[in-house]
N, C-alpha and C positions, 0 to 999 in steps of 0.2 A: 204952246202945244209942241212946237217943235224942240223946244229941253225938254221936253217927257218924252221923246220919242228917240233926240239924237244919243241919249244914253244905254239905251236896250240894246243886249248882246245880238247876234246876227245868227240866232237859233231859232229852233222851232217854238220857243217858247216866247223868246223875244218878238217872233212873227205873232201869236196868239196876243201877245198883250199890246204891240200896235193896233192890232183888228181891234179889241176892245177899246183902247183910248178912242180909237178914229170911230165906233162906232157909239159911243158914251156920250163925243162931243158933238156928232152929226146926226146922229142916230137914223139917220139915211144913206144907205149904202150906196143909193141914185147920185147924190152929191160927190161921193169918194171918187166914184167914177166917172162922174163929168171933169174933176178937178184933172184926172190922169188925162184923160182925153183934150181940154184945153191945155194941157201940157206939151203936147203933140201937135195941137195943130199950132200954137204960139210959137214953136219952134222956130228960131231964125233959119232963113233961107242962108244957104253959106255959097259964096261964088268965088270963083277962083278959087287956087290950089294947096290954100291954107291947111297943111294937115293938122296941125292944134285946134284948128276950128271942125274940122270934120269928124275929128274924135270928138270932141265937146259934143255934137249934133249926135253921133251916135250912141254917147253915154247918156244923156238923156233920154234918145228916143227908146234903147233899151231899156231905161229904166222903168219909163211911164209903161211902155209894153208889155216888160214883167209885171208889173204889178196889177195891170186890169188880169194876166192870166192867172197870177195868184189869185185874187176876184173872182177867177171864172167867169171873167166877161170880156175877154178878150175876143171870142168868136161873135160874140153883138157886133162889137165893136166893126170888126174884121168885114160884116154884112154889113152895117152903115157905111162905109167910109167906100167899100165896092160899090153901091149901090149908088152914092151920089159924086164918085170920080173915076170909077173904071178901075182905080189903083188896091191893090191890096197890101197889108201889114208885110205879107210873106214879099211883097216886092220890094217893097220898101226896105226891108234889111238883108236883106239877098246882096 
């Protein structure tokens, strides 16, 4: 799956034809979105002043975050995660 996916241009059309692989091979959009969300919350905790490691934390958390808003599920998401930690998405990359 991910050589059919690491070779598509970084266009709008490349975006259309991830949706389809990703939804061809899950055919549950529910799934796409769990995987970004366990993405996030897997996320290593990073301590101390490592800046290589806080950029890594960040480039990830951005990334999985982009992608549930591509989704349009980012504002679910945004309500789950307020609702069972006080914490919001928007605090989190602030």
């Amino acid at each position: 799956m991910k050589a059919d996916i690491d070779g598509l241009p970084f266009t709008e059309e490349g975006y259309e034809n991830v949706k389809a692989i990703l939804k061809a091979e899950y055919s549950q959009p529910t799934e796409i979105e769990n995987a970004f969300v366990k993405n996030i919350m897997e996320l290593l905790v990073v301590s101390g002043t490592n800046p290589q490691k806080v950029k890594e934390f960040d480039k990830q958390l951005r990334f999985n975050v982009q992608s549930l808003d591509t989704l349009g599920q980012l504002s679910d998401v945004k309500a789950n995660i307020r609702s069972t930690s006080g914490v919001t998405i928007n605090q989190i990359l602030d």
